[in-house]
C-alpha positions as CSV (number, residue, x, y, z in Angstrom):
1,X,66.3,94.6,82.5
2,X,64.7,91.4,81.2
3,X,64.5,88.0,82.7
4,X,67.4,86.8,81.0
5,X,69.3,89.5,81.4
6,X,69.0,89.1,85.5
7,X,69.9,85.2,84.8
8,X,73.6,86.3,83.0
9,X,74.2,89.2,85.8
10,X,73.4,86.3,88.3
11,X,75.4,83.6,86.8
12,X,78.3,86.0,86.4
13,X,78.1,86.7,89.8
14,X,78.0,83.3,90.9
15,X,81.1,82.4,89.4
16,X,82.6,85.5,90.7
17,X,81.7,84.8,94.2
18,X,84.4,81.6,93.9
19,X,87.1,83.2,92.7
20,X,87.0,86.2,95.3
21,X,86.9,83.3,98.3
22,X,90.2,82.1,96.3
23,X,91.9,85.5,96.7
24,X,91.0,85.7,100.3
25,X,92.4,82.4,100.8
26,X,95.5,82.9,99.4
27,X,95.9,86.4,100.8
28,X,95.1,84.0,104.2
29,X,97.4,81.7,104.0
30,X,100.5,84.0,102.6
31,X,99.7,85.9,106.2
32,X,100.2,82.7,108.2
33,X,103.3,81.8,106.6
34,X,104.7,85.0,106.8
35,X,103.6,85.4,110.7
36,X,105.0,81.9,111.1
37,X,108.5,82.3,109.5
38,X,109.0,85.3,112.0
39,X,107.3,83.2,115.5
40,X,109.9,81.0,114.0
41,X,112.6,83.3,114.1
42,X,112.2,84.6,117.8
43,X,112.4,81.5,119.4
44,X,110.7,78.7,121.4
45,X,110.3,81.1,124.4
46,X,107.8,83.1,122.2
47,X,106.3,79.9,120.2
48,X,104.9,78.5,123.6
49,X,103.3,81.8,124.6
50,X,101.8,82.9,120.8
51,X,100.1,78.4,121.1
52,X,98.5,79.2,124.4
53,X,97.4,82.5,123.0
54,X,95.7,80.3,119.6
55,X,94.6,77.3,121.4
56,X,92.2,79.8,124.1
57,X,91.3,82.1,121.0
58,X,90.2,78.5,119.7
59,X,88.5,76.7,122.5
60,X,86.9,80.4,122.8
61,X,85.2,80.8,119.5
62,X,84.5,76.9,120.1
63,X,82.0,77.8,123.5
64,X,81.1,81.2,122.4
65,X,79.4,79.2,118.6
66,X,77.8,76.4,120.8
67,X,76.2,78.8,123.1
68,X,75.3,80.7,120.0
69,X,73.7,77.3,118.5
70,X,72.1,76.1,121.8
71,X,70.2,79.1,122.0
C-alpha cells in the first residue's frame, strides 16, 4: 500500500466513524423512549423508584469520574 492509498483508507474511515456514532445514537434514544413509554405505563409508584435509581447511578458516575480526574 502506498502513501495515498493509506490517506483514502483513512479518510474513508474517518467519515465512517460519524455515521456509526449516529446509529448508536439512534439505537440510544429508540431504547429510552421505548423504556419510558412502559415506566409510563406502570404508574407513578414505579416512576419515583426507577428517578431515585437514575439520579444515584448519576451522582455516582459523577464522584467515581472526579476521583478518576483528581488522581
Amino acid at each position: 500500500m502506498n502513501a495515498s492509498e493509506t490517506l483514502a483508507v483513512d479518510a474513508f474511515l474517518g467519515l465512517l466513524v460519524p455515521l456509526w456514532q449516529v446509529v448508536i445514537g439512534l439505537l440510544l434514544l429508540v431504547t429510552m423512549v421505548v423504556s419510558a413509554r412502559k415506566l409510563l405505563l406502570r404508574g407513578p409508584s414505579r416512576m419515583g423508584g426507577a428517578l431515585l435509581l437514575v439520579g444515584s447511578a448519576v451522582v455516582g458516575l459523577a464522584v467515581v469520574s472526579y476521583l478518576i480526574q483528581t488522581l
